[in-house]
C-alpha positions as CSV (number, residue, x, y, z in Angstrom):
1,X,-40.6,-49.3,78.7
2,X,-43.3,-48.0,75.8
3,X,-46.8,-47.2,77.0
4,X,-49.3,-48.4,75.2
5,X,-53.2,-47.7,75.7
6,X,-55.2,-50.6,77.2
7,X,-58.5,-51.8,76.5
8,X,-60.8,-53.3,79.1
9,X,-64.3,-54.6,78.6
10,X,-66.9,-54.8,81.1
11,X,-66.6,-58.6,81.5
12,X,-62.8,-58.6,82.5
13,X,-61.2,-59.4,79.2
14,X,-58.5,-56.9,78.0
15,X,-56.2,-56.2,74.8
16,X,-53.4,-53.8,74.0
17,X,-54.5,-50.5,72.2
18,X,-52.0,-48.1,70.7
19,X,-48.8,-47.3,70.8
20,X,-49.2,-43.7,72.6
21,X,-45.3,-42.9,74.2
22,X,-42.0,-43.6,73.6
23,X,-39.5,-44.1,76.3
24,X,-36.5,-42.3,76.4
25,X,-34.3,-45.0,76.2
26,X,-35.1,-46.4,73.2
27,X,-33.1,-44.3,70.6
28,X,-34.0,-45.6,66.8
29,X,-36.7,-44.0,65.7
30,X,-40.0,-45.8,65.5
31,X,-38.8,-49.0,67.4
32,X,-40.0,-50.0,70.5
33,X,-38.1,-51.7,73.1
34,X,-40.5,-54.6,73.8
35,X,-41.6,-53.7,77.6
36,X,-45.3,-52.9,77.5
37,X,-46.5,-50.5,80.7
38,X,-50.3,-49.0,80.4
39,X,-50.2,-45.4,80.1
40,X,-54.6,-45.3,80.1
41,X,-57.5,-47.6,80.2
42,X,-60.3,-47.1,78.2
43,X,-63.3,-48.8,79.4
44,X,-66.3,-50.5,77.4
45,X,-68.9,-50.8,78.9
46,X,-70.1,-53.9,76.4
47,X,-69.1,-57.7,77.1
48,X,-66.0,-58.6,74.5
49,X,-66.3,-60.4,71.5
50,X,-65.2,-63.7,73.0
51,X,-68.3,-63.8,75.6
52,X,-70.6,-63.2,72.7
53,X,-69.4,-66.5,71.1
54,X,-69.7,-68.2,74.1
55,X,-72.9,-66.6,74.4
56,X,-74.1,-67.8,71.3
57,X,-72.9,-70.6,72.0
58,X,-74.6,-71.5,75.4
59,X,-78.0,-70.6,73.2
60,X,-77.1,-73.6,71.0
61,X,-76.3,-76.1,73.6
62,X,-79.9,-75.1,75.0
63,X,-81.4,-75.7,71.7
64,X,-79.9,-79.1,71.2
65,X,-80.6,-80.1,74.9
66,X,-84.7,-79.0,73.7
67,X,-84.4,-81.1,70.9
68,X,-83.3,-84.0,72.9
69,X,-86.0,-83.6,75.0
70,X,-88.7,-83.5,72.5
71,X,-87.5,-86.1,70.3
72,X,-86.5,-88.7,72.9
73,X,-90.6,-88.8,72.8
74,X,-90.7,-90.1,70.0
75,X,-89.6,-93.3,68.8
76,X,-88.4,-92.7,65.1
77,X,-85.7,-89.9,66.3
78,X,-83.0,-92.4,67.2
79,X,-80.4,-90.9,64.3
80,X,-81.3,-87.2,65.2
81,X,-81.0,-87.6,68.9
82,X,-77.4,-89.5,68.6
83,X,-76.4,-86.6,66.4
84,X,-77.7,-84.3,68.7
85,X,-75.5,-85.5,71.2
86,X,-72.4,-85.6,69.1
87,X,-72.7,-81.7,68.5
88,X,-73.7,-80.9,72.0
89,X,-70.4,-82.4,73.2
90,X,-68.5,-80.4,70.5
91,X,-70.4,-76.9,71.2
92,X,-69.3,-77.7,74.9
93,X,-65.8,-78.8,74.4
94,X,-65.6,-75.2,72.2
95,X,-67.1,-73.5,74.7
96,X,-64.7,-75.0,77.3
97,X,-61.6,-73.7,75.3
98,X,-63.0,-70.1,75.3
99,X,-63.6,-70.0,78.7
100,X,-60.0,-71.2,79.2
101,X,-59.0,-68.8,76.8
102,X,-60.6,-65.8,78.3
103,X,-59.7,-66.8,81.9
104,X,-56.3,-66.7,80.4
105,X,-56.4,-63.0,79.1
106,X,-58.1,-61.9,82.1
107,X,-55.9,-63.5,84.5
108,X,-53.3,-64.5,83.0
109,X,-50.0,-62.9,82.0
110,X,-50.5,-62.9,78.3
């Protein structure tokens, strides 16, 4: 039972901050007994680091899917578009796993 600070973002996603209080059961000094409780929360107001990448990353799946479109027009784009496709599935599978991942921290029990 050590109480540590918590860190919460706007967009749900949270993360352990410091160590602030010892309980009194543990007696070695600087150990910790393992159990985590949340003695504060301090709030930011900002979206977490892990929506920014997905941010970024939503941008790039719009660029691609612009691309597409403007070179399925033409007729000498055949290599380009198939490409296009390729890293459009792997922007979305990536994106996919963080969205996992924060559900996961913000849900989750990790």
């Amino acid at each position: 039972m050590c109480f540590y600070k918590q860190i919460q973002w706007s967009c749900g996603y949270w993360r352990w901050g410091g160590f602030t209080d010892q309980c009194p059961k543990e007696y070695r000094t600087g150990e910790t007994c393992g159990l985590k409780f949340v003695n504060g929360v301090d709030r930011v107001r900002d979206i977490c680091e892990l929506c920014k990448k997905i941010e970024k990353k939503k941008r790039r799946r719009k660029k691609l899917d612009e691309d597409i479109a403007r070179w399925s027009q033409l007729s000498n784009r055949t290599a380009s578009i198939e490409k296009a496709i390729r890293d459009k599935a792997e922007v979305e599978s990536a994106m996919q796993r963080m969205n996992e991942q924060h559900l996961q921290r913000q849900y989750g029990d990790i």
